[in-house]
Every structure is written in C-alpha cells, then in structure tokens.
C-alpha positions as CSV (number, residue, x, y, z in Angstrom):
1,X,-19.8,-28.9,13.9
2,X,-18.2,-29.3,10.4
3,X,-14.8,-27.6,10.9
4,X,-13.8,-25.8,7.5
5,X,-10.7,-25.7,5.3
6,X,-9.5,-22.3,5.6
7,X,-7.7,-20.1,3.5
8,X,-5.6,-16.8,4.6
9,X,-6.2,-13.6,2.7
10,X,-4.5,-10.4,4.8
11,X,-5.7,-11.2,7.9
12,X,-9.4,-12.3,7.3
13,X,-9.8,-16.4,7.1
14,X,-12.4,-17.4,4.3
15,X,-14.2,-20.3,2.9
16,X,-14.7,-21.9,-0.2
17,X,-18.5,-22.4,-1.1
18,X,-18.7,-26.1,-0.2
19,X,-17.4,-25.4,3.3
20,X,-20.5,-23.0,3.1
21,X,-22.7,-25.7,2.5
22,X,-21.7,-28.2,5.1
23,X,-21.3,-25.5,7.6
24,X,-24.7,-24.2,7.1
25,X,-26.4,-27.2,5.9
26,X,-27.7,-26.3,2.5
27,X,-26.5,-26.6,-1.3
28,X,-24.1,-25.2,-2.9
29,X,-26.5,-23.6,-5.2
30,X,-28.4,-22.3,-2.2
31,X,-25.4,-20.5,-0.8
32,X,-24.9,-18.8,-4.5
33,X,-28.7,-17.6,-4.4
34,X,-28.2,-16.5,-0.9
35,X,-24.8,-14.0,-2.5
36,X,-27.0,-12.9,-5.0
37,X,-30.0,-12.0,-2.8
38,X,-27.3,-10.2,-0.4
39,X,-27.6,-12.8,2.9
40,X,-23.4,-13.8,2.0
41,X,-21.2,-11.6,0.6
42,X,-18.3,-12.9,-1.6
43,X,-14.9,-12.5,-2.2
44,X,-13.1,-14.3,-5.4
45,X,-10.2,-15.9,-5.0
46,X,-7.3,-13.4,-7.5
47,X,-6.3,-16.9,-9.3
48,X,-8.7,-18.9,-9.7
49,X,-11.8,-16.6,-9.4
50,X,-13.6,-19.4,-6.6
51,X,-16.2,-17.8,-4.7
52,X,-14.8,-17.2,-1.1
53,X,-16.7,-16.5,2.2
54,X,-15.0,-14.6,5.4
55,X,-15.7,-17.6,7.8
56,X,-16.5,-15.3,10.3
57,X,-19.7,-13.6,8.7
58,X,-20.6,-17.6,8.0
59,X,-20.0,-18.3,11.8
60,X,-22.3,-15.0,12.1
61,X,-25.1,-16.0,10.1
62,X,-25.1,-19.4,11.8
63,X,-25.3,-18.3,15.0
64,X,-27.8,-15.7,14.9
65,X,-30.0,-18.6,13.3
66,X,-29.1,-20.8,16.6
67,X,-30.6,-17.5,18.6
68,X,-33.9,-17.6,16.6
69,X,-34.6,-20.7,18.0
C-alpha cells in the first residue's frame, strides 16, 4: 500500500492530490472530476490554495471498494 505524505490541519490528517492518486490508483485529473462529481470532498490548503483530501475519507473510499469485491 502506498503510504502518503501527510499534513496536520487541527486534528484531521489530509492529503495532497497526488497522494490521492497513488493511493487510489487513478490520475490526478480523475481525482479532481471525482471532487466535482461529489465522490471526494476537498479542503484547500490557507497558503497555497492546493487541493487537500482528509486521508481518512480516502482510506474510506478505498476500502469500501475492497468490500465490493
């Protein structure tokens, strides 16, 4: 499993979008048009406005399409 840089915001830990992408196995550009379509929801990061993902709705999403297998 592709272990992800993690950033601290309060006490949630999120991801940028290219940790996304490896975690989930799918672009970078596929992650943005799954935010827009409302499977991911974002966060931006106050400085320097990157999109950021709470690495446990990530782990969520993952899992629950291990369970459809």
């Amino acid at each position: 499993m592709y272990k992800a840089k993690k950033m601290m915001i309060g006490k949630e830990e999120y991801i940028r979008v290219i940790e996304v992408s490896k975690m989930l196995g799918a672009s970078t550009s596929t992650i943005r048009d799954w935010t827009r379509r409302g499977l991911l929801k974002e966060k931006r990061h106050p400085m320097n406005q990157y999109r950021l993902y709470k690495k446990n709705d990530v782990e969520a999403l993952l899992k629950s399409w291990e369970n459809l297998k």
